[in-house]
C-alpha positions as CSV (number, residue, x, y, z in Angstrom):
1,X,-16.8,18.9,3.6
2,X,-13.0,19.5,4.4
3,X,-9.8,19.3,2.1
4,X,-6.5,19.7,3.3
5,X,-6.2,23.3,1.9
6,X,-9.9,24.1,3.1
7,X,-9.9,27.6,5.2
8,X,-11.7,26.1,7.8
9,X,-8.3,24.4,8.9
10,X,-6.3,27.6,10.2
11,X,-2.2,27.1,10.0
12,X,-3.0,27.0,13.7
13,X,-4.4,23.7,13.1
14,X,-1.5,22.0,11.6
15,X,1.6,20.8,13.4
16,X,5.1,20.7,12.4
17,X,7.0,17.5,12.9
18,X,10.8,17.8,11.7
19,X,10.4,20.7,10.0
20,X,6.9,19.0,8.1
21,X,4.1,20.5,8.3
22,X,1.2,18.4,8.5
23,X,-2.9,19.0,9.7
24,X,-3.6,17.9,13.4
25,X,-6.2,15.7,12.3
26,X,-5.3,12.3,11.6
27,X,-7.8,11.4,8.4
28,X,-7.0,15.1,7.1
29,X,-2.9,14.5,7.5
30,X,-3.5,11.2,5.6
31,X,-5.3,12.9,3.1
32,X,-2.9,15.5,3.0
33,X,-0.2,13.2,2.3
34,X,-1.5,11.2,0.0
35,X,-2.0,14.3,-2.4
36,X,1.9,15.1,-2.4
37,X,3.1,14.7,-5.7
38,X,7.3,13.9,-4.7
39,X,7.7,10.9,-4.0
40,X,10.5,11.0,-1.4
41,X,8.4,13.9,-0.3
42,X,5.2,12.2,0.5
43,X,7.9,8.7,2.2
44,X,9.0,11.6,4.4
45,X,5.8,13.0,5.2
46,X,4.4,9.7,6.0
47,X,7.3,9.0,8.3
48,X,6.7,12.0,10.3
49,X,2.9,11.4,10.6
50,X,3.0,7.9,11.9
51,X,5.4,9.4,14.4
52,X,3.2,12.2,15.2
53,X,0.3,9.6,15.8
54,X,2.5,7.9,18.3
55,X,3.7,10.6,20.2
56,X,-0.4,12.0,20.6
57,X,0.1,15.0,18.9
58,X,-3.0,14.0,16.5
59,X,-6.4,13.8,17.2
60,X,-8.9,11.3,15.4
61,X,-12.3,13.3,14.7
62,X,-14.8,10.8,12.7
63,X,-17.4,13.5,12.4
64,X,-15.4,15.6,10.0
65,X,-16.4,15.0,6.4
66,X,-13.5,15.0,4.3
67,X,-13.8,16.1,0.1
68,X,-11.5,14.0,-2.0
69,X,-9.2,16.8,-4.4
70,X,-9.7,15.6,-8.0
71,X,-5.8,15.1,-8.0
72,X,-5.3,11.8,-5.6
73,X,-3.3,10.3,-5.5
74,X,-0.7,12.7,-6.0
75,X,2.1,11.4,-7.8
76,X,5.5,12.6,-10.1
77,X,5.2,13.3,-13.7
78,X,7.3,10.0,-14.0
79,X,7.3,7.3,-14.1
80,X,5.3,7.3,-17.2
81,X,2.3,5.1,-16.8
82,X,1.5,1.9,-19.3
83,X,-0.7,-0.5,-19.6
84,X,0.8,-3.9,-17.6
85,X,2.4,-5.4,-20.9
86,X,3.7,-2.2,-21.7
87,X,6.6,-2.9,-18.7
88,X,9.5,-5.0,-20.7
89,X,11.3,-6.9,-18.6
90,X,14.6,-7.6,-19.2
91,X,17.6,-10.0,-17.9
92,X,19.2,-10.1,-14.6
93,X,22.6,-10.6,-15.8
94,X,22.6,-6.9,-16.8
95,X,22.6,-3.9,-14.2
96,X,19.5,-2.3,-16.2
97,X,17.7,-5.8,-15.8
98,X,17.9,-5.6,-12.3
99,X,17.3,-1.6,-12.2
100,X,14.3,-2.3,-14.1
101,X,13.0,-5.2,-11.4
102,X,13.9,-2.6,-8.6
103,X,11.9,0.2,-10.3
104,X,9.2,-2.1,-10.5
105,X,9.1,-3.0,-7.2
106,X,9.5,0.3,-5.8
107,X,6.5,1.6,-7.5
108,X,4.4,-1.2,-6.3
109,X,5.5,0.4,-2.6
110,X,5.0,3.7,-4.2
111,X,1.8,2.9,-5.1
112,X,0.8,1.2,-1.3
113,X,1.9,4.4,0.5
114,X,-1.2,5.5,-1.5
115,X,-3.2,2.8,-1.2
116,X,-2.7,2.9,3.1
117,X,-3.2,6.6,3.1
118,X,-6.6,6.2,1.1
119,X,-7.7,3.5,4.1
120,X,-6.9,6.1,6.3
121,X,-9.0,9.4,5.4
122,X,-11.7,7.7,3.4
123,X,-13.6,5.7,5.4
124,X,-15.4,7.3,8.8
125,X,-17.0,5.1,11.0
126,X,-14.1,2.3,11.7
127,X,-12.5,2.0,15.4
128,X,-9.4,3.8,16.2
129,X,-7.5,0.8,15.9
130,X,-8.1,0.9,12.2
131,X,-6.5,4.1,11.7
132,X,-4.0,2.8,13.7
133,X,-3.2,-0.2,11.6
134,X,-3.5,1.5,8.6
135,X,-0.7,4.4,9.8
136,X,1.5,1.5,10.6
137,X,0.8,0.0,7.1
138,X,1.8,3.4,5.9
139,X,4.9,4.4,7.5
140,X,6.4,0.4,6.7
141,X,5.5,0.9,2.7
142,X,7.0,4.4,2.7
143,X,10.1,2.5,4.4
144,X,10.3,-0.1,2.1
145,X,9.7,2.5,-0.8
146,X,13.0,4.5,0.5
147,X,15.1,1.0,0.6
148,X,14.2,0.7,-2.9
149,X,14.8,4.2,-4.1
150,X,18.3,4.1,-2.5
151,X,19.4,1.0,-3.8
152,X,18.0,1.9,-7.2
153,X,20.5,4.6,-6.9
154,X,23.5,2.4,-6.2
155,X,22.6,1.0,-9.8
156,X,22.8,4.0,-11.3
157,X,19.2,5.2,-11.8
158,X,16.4,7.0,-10.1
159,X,12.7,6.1,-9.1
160,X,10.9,7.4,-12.7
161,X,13.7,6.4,-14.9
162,X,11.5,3.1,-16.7
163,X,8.0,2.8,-17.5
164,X,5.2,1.7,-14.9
165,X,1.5,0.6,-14.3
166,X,-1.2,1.6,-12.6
167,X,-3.3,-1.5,-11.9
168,X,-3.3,-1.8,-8.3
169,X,-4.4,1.8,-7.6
170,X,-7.3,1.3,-10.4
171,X,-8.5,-1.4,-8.3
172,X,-8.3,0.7,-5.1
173,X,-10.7,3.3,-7.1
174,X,-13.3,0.2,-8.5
175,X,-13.5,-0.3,-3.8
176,X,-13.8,3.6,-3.0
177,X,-17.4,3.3,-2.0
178,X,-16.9,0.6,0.4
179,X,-14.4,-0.4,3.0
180,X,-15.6,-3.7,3.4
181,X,-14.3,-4.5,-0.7
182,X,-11.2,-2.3,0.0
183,X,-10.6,-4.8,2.7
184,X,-11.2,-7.7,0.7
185,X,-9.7,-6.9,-2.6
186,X,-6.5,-4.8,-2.1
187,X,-4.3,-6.5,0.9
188,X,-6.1,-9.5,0.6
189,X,-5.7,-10.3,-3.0
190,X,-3.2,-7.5,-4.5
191,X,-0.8,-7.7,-1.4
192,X,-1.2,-11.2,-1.0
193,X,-0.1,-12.0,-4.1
194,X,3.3,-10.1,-3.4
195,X,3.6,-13.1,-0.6
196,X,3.6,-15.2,-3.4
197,X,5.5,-13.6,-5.7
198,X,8.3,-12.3,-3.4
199,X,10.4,-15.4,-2.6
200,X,10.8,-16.3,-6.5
201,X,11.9,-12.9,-7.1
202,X,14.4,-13.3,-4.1
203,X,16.0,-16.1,-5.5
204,X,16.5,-14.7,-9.1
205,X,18.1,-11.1,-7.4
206,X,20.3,-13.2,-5.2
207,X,21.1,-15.1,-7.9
208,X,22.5,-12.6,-10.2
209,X,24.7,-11.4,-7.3
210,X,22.4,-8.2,-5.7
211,X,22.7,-9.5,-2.0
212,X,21.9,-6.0,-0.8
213,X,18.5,-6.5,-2.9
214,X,17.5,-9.7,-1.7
215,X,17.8,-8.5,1.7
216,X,16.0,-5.5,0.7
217,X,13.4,-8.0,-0.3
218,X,13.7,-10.0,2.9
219,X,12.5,-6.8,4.7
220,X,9.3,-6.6,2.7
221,X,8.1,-10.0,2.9
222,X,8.4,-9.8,6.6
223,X,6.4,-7.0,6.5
224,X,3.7,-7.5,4.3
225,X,2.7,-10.5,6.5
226,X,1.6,-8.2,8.8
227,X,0.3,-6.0,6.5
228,X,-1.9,-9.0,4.5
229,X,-2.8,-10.2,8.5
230,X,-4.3,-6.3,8.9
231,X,-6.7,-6.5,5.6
232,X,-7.7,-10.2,7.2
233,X,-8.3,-8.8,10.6
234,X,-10.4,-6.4,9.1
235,X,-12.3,-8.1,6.6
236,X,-13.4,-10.4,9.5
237,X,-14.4,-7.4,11.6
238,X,-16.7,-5.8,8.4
239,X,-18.2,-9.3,8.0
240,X,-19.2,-9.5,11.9
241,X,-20.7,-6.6,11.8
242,X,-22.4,-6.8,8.4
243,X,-23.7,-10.7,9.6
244,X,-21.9,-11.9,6.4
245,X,-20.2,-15.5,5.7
246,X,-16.5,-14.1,4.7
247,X,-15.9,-17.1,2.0
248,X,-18.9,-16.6,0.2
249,X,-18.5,-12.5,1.0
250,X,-15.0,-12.6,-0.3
251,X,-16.2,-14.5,-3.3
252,X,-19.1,-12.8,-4.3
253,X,-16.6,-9.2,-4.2
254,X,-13.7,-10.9,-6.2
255,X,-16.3,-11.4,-8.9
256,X,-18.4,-8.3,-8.9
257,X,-15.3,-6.0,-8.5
258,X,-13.2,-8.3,-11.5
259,X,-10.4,-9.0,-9.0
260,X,-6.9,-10.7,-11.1
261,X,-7.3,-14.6,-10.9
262,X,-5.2,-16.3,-8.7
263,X,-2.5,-18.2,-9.9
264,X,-0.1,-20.8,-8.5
265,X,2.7,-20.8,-7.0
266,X,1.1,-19.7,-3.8
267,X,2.8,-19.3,-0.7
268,X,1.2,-21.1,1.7
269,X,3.1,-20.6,4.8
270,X,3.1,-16.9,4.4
271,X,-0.8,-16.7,4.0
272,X,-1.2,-19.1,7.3
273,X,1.0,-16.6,8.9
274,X,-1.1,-13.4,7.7
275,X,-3.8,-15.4,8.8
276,X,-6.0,-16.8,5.9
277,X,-7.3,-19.7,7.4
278,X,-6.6,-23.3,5.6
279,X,-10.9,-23.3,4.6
280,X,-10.3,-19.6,3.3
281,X,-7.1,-21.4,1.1
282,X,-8.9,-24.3,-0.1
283,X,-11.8,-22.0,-1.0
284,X,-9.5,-19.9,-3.3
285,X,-7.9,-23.3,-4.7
286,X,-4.9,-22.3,-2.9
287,X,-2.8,-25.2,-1.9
C-alpha cells in the first residue's frame, strides 16, 4: 500500500507543474490532492494536474495499491459543518442573502473537487478513459469553485464565512466500496439534481440584480451536463460488464444505499442531454 507521503515515492518521483509539486502517478496526484486542506490550494493543484495529464507528464499505473490517509478529504477548519437544516437561508434582496446562496453553492463545488478526486485514486481496474473523464470532471469543479470564491469576494465575504453541510460527501463514503454505486448514486442522482435545481436558482440571482452570478451559474449548468453524461456513460459501462439491467440496477442501489428522493421540478431537457434515456426518466417518475 502507497500514500502520497509513503517513502517508497522518492521527491524524484514527483513533478513540479507551476511551481506545484505533485506525484507522477496519476491515482497518487489525485489522492494527493484531495488530502489538501486549503481550499484555493487544492482548486490550484487540481488545475495543474489535469494539465499535467494532458501534457503526458503522468503515468497511469493500476497495479499500485493506494492506502486512504484517515484525513480525506482534506478540507479548511471552516466552513463549519451542520446538519442540512442547520443552513438558514435568507432573502435575496439583501447582499448577505445572496453571499449566503453563493457560499452554498461554492461548497457544493468544493465538495465535487472531492468527490472527482476520490473517482480518480480509489478505484483500480477501470480504462484509462475513466481517469481521464474523471480529471476533466476535476479540473471544471475546481473552476467553477474559483468563479464562486471570487465573486463571493465581490460581496464582501470569503468561502468559510456561513455554515455548511456535508451530505453529498457522506453519500460518497456510504459508495467507497464500489464504483459501480459511486457511479450510480453521486453524478447520477446528487449532480443530477443540481440540473434541476440550477435554472430556478438562476432566475431568483438574476432577479435580485447579480448578473455576474447568474452567468456564473450559466457556466455550471453547461458543465455539469457533461459531468452528469460521464456518471451515465459509466454506469452503462459497469452494468455491461457486470451483465446487469441498469433500471432495475440503479433502483435496487438507490434503495440499499438510502439515496434522497427525487422531487419535481425536474429538468428534463438537461437529463436527455446528459443522457438519461426517456425509459431511465419515466422509471424515476421523472417527467
Amino acid at each position: 500500500m502507497i500514500s502520497p507521503t509513503s517513502p517508497e515515492f522518492s521527491s524524484q518521483d514527483n513533478q513540479t507543474i507551476d511551481h506545484i509539486e505533485l506525484p507522477s502517478e496519476v491515482r497518487l496526484a489525485a489522492l494527493a490532492c484531495l488530502t489538501k486542506a486549503d481550499a484555493r490550494s487544492k482548486a490550484a493543484a487540481v488545475q495543474a494536474l489535469r494539465q499535467a495529464y494532458l501534457a503526458q507528464q503522468l503515468s497511469l499505473n493500476l497495479s499500485v495499491q493506494l492506502l486512504a490517509p484517515t484525513d480525506i478529504p482534506g478540507r479548511p477548519l471552516r466552513p463549519e459543518l451542520v446538519p442540512p437544516l442547520g443552513v438558514k437561508r435568507r432573502a435575496m434582496n439583501t447582499v448577505e442573502g445572496r453571499a449566503t446562496l453563493i457560499h452554498a453553492l461554492a461548497h457544493i463545488e468544493f465538495n465535487a473537487i472531492n468527490l472527482a478526486l476520490d473517482a480518480v485514486w480509489r478505484f483500480p481496474d477501470m480504462p484509462e478513459a475513466y481517469y481521464s473523464d474523471w480529471l476533466q470532471v476535476a479540473q471544471e469543479e475546481a473552476y467553477h469553485f474559483s468563479l464562486l470564491a471570487d465573486h463571493l469576494v465581490t460581496l464582501g465575504y470569503e468561502y468559510g464565512d456561513f455554515p455548511a453541510h456535508n451530505s453529498l460527501w457522506e453519500l460518497a463514503e456510504r459508495t467507497q466500496d464500489d464504483v459501480l454505486s459511486r457511479m450510480a448514486l453521486v453524478p447520477r442522482t446528487m449532480e443530477a439534481r443540481g440540473l434541476d435545481a440550477t435554472p430556478a436558482l438562476r432566475a431568483k440571482i438574476a432577479q435580485a440584480g447579480d448578473q455576474a452570478a447568474a452567468e456564473i451559474l450559466d457556466i455550471i449548468l453547461r458543465d455539469e451536463i457533461g459531468h452528469v453524461a460521464i456518471g451515465n456513460r459509466w454506469f452503462a459501462y459497469l452494468c455491461e460488464q457486470r451483465q446487469l439491467e441498469p433500471i432495475a440496477c440503479f433502483a435496487q442501489l438507490a434503495a440499499r444505499f438510502r439515496a434522497p428522493t427525487l422531487r419535481a421540478p425536474f429538468n428534463v431537457e438537461a437529463r436527455l442531454a446528459a443522457g438519461f434515456t426517456p425509459q431511465e426518466l419515466n422509471a424515476m417518475n421523472i417527467s
